[in-house]
C-alpha positions as a LaTeX table, in Angstrom:
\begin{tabular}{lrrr}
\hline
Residue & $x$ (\AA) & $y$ (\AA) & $z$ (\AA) \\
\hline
Unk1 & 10.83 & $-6.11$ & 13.40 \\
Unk2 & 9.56 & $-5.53$ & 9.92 \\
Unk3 & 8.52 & $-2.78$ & 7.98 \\
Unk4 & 7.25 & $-2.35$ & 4.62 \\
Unk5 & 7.02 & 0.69 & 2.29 \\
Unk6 & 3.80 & 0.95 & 0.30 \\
Unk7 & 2.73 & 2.93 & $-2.60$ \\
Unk8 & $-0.83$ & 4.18 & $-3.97$ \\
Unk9 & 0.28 & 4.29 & $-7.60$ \\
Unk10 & $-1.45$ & 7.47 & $-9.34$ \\
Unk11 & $-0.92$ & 9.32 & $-12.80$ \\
Unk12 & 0.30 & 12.70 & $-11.57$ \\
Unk13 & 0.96 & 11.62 & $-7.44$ \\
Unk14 & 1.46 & 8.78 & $-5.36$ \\
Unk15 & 0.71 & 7.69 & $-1.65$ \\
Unk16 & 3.72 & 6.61 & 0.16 \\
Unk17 & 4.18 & 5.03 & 3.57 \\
Unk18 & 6.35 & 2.95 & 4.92 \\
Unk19 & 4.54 & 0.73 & 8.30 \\
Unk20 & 6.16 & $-1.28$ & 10.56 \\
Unk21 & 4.79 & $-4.97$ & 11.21 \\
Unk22 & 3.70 & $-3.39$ & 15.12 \\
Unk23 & 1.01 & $-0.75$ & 12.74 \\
Unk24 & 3.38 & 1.83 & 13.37 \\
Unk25 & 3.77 & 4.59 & 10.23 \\
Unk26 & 7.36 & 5.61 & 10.61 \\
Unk27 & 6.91 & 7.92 & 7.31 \\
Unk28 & 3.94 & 8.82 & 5.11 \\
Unk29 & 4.35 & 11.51 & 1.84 \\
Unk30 & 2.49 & 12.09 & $-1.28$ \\
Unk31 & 4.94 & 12.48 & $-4.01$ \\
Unk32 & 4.99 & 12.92 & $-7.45$ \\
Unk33 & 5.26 & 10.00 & $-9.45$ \\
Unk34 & 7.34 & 11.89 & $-12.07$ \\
Unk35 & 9.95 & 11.38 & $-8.47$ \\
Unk36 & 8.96 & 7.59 & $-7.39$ \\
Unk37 & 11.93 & 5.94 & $-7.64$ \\
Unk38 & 14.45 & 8.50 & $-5.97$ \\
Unk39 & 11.65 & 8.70 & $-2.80$ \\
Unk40 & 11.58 & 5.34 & $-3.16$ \\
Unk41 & 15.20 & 5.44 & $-3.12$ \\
Unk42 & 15.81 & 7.82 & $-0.27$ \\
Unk43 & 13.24 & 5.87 & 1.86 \\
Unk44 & 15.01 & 2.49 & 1.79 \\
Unk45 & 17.92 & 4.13 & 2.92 \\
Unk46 & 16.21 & 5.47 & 5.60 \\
Unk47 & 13.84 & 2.56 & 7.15 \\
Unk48 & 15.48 & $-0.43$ & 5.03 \\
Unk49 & 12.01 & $-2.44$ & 4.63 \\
Unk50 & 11.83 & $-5.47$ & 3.44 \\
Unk51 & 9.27 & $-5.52$ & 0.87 \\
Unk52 & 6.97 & $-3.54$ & $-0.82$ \\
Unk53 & 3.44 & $-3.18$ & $-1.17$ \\
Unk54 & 1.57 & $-1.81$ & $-4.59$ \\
Unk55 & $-2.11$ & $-0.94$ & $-4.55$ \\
Unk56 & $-3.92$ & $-2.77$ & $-7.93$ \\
Unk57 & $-5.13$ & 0.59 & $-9.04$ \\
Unk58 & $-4.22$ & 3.39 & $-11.76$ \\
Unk59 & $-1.13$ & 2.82 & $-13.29$ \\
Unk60 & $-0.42$ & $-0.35$ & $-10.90$ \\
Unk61 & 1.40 & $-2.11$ & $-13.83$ \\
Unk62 & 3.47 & 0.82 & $-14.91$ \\
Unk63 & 4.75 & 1.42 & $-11.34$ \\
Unk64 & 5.65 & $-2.02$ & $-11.19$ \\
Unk65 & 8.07 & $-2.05$ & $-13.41$ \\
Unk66 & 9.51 & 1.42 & $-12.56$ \\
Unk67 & 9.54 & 0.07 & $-8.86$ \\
Unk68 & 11.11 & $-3.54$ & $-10.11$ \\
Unk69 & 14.15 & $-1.78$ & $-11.81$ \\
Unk70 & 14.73 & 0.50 & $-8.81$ \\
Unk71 & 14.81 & $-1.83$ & $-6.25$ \\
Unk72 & 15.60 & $-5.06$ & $-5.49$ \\
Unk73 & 12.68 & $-5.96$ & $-2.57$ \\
Unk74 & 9.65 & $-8.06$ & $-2.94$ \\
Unk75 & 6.99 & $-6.28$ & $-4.50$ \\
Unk76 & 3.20 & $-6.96$ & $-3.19$ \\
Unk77 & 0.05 & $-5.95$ & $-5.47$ \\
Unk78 & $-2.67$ & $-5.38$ & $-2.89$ \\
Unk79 & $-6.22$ & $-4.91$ & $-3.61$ \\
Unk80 & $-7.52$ & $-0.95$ & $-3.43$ \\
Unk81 & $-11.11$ & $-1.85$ & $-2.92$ \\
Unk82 & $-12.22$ & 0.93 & $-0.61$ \\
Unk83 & $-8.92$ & 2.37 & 0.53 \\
Unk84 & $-9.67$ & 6.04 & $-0.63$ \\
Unk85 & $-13.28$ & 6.39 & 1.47 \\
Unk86 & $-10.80$ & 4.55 & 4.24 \\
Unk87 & $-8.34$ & 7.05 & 3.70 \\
Unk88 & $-11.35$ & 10.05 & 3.99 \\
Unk89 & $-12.15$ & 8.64 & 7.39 \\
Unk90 & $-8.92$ & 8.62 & 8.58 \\
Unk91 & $-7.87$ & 12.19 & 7.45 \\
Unk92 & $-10.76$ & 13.26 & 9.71 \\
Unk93 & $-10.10$ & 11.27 & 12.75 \\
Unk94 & $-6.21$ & 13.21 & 12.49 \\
Unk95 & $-7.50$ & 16.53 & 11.55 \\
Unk96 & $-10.71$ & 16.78 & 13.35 \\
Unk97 & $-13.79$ & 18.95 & 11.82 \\
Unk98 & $-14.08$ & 22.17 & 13.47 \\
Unk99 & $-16.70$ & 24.94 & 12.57 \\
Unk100 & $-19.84$ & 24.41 & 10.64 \\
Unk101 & $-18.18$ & 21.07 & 9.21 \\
Unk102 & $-18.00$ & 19.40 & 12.29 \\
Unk103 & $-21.93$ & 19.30 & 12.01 \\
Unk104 & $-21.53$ & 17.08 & 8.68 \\
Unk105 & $-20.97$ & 13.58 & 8.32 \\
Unk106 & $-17.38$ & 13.00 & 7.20 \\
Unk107 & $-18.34$ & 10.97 & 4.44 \\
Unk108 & $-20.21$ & 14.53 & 2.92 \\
Unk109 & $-16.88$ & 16.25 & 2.92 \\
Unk110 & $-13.71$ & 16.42 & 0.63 \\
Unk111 & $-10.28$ & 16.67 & 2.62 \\
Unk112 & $-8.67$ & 19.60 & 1.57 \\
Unk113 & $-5.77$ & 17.89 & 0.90 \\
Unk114 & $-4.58$ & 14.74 & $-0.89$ \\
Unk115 & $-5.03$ & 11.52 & 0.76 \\
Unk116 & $-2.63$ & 9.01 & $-1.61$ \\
Unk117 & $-0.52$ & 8.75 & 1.46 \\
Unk118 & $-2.67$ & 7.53 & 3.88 \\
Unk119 & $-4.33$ & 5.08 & 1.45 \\
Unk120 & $-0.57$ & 3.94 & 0.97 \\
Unk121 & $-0.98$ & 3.14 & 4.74 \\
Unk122 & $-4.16$ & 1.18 & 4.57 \\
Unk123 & $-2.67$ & $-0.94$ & 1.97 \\
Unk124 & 0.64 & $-1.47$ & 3.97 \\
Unk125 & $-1.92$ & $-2.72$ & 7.18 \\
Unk126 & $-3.59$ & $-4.82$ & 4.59 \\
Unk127 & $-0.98$ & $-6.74$ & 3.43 \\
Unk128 & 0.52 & $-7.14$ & 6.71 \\
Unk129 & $-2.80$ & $-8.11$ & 8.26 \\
Unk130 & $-3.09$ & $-10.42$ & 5.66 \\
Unk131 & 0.41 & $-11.57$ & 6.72 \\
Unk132 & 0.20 & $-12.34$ & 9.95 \\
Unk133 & $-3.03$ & $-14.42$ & 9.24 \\
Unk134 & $-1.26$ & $-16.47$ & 6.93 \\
Unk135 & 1.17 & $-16.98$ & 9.60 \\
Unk136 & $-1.43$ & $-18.11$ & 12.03 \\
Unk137 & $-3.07$ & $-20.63$ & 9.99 \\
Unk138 & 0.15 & $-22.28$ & 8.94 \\
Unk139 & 0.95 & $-23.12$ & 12.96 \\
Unk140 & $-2.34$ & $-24.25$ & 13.99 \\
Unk141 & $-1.60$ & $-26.57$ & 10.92 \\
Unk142 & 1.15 & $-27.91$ & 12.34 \\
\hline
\end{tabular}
């Protein structure tokens, strides 16, 4: 089965995950960028995907080219459009509100921590969504 590793390319962080073609997230970090290509590295190694998948955002093009020389996979820009309130949502549903917060609406609060990696996710399901679709309409062609 597939996988793919996915970054959220930032100035000081990054969002990375690395999603199997089933939607499973075998790993998910945020990570410095100053340190993308040796996680980068480290998590070929580990889950040996096949391709990777770059959000269109900050510093997209710059991580390109660091991610280019660093490894030799397909790399996939991906559109960002909305991955970050996406990301909110989903930090919530995994750490659920307790106390007085669990009386706002999600979309009123700030997750105390970063959410790079789970946007990194959403991109990974994007592409492979988009994927699969492709895949789909090419055999009812046939």
């Amino acid at each position: 089965m597939m996988c793919v590793a996915a970054v959220d390319p930032g100035r000081d962080k990054c969002g990375l995950a690395v999603v199997k073609e089933d939607d499973a997230t075998l790993f998910r970090k945020v990570i410095r960028t100053a340190e993308l290509e040796a996680e980068l590295s480290a998590a070929q190694k580990t889950y040996a995907f096949s391709a990777l998948v770059l959000g269109n955002g900050t510093t997209s093009k710059q991580a390109e080219s660091r991610i280019r020389k660093a490894l030799c996979v397909p790399v996939h820009v991906v559109d960002e459009y909305r991955t970050t309130e996406l990301a909110k949502r989903a930090y919530w549903r995994i750490h659920p509100r307790t106390g007085w917060r669990r009386f706002l609406p999600a979309t009123m609060l700030v997750p105390p921590e970063p959410v790079d990696d789970l946007v990194a996710v959403i991109l990974a399901r994007r592409y492979l969504a988009a994927k699969k679709e492709s895949q789909e309409m090419r055999s009812t062609e046939e």
